[in-house]
C-alpha positions in Angstrom: 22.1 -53.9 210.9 25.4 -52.8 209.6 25.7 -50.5 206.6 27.0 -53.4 204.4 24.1 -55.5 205.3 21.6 -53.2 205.0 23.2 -52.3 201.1 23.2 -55.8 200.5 19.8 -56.5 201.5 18.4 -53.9 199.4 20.7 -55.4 196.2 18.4 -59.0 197.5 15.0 -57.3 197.6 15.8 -55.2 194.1 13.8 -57.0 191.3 12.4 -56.6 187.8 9.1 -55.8 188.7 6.6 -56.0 185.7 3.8 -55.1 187.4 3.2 -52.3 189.6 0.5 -51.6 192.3 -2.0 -49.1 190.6 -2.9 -46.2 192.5 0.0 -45.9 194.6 2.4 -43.3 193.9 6.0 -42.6 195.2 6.1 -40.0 197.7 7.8 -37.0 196.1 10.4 -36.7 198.4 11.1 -40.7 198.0 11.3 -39.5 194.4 13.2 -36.7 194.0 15.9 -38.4 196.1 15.8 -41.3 193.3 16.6 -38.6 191.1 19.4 -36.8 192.7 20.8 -40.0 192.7 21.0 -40.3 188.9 22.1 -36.3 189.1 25.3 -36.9 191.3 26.3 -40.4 189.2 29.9 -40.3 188.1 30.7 -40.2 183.6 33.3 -40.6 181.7 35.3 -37.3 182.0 32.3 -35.8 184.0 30.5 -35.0 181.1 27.3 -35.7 182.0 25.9 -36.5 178.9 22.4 -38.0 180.0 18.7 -36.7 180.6 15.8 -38.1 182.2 12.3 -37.8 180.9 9.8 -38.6 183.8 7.1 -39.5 181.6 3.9 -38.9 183.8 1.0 -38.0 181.1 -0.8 -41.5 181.0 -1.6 -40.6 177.3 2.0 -40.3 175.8 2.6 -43.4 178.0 -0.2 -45.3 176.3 1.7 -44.1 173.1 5.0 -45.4 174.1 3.1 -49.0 174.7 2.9 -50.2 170.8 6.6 -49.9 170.4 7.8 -51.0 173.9 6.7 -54.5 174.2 9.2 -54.7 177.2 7.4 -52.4 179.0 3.3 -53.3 178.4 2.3 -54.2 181.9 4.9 -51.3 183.5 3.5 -48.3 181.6 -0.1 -48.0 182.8 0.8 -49.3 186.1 4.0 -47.6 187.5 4.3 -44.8 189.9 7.0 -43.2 187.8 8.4 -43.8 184.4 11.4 -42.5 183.2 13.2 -42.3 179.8 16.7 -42.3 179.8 18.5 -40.0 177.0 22.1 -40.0 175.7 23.7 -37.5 174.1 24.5 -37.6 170.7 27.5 -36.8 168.5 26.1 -32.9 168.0 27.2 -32.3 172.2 29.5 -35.2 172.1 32.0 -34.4 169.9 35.1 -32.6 171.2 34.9 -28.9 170.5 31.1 -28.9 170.7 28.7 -25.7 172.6 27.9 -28.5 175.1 31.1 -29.7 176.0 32.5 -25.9 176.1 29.6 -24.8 177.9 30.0 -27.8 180.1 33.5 -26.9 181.3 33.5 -23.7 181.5 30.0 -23.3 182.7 28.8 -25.8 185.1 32.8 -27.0 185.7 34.1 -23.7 186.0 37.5 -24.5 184.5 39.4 -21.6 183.3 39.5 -21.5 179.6 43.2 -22.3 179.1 42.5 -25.9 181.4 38.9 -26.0 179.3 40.5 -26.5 176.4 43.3 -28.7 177.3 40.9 -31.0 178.8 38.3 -31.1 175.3 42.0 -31.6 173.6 42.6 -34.5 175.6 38.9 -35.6 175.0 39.1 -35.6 171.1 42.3 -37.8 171.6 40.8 -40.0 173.7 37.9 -39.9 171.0 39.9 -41.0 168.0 42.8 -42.4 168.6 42.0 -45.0 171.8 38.3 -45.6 171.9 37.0 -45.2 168.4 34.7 -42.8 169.2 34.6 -42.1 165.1 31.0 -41.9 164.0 27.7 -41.0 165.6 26.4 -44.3 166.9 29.6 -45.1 168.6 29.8 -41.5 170.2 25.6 -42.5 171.3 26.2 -46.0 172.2 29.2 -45.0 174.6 27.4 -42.0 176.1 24.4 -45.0 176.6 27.3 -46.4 179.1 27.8 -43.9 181.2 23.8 -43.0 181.3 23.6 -47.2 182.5 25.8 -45.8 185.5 23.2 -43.3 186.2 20.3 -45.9 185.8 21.9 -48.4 188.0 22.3 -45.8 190.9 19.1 -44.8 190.3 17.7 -49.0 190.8 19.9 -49.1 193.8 18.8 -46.3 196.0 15.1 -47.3 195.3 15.5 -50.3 196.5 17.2 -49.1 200.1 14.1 -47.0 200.7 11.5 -49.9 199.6 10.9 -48.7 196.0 10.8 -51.1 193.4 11.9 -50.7 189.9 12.3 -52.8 186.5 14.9 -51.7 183.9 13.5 -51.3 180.4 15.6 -52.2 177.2 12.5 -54.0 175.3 11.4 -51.1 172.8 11.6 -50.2 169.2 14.3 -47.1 169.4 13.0 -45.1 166.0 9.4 -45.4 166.9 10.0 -44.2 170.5 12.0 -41.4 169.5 9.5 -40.5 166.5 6.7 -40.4 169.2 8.6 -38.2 172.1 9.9 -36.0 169.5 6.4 -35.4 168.0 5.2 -34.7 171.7 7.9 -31.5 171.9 10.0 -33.8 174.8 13.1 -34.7 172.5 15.3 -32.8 170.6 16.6 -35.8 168.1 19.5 -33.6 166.6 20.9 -33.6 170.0 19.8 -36.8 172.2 18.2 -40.5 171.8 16.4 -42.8 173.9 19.0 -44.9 175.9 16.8 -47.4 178.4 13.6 -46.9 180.1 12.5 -47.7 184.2 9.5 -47.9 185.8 9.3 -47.0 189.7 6.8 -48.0 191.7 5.5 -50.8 194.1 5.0 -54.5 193.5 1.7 -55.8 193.2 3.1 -59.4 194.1 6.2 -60.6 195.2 7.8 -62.9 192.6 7.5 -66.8 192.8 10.7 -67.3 191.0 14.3 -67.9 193.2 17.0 -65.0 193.1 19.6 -66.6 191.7 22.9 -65.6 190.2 26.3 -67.2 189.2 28.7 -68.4 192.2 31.3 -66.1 192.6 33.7 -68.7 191.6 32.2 -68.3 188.1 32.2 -64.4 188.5 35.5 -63.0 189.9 39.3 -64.0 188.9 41.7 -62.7 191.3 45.1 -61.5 189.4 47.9 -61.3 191.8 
């Protein structure tokens, strides 16, 4: 089977899978390279501006259950359950410790290219995306954490891991209950999405279908 075929095949065999098989867990190597994946996904201006929360205590998952009615039949059963986190205006905002300790720090940039580039940034952030306020800044570092989730979904699936993305959930009341468990700093990040890894219990009775590509792609030439 060719490269393309096999990607393609796993894109076909990804599903939402609402209910895992219990008991079965993710070999940690299978796992970790899930996570690397998510680690080495491409953002906006390389910023990074995500965390993961691989939520493994079964009693802070039975928490998250009230509020996350998307996610009652994934969070007692999955292998792995992760919280995805986006940054918030506090790091986001050009001239902020994370984005200066981001460049100069993890990037490496000397500090005369540093600060051109967070110069360019707050440009970019006022003048031709709107990045004005705090929930804009969250909801567009939510994009580029979707990036990360979706690699994340992908590579699972090449390696036989299933996985169902997880948007169904009350944001506040999440937050309110990760923040009381000491595993989020509010001032700095919020709850983006959720997925659950692990291993289908059944294989689905419903047709994959999608639009035809007709409906999908417009070629301008």
């Amino acid at each position: 089977m060719s490269t393309k075929e096999e990607i393609l095949k796993a894109f076909n065999y990804r599903r939402a899978i609402k209910v895992f098989e219990e008991g079965k867990k993710i070999p940690e190597e299978d796992f970790d390279f899930i996570l690397e994946t998510a680690r080495l996904s491409p953002s906006s201006f390389g910023w990074e501006p995500w965390k993961f929360l691989v939520i493994q205590n079964m009693a802070l998952r039975k928490k998250l259950m009230e509020p996350s009615w998307g996610a009652q039949r994934q969070l007692p059963t999955a292998s792995h359950f992760v919280v995805m986190l986006a940054r918030k205006g506090a790091d986001m905002t050009a001239g902020s410790e994370y984005l200066d300790s981001k460049s100069r720090d993890v990037d490496g940039l000397p500090d005369d290219v540093a600060a051109e580039k967070i110069q360019f940034f707050k440009g970019f952030q006022q003048n031709e995306f709107d990045l004005t306020d705090d929930r804009k800044i969250f909801d567009w570092a939510g994009k580029q954490v979707y990036l990360a989730f979706a690699n994340m979904m992908t590579a699972a699936a090449q390696i036989g891991i299933d996985s169902c993305p997880i948007e169904g959930f009350d944001r506040a009341r999440v937050e309110a209950i990760l923040a009381d468990a000491g595993t989020l700093d509010t001032d700095h990040f919020g709850v983006a999405a959720m997925v659950a890894f692990g291993y289908r219990a059944e294989d689905s009775p419903f047709p994959r279908v999608r639009h035809a590509k007709e409906n999908v792609f417009e070629w301008v030439n």
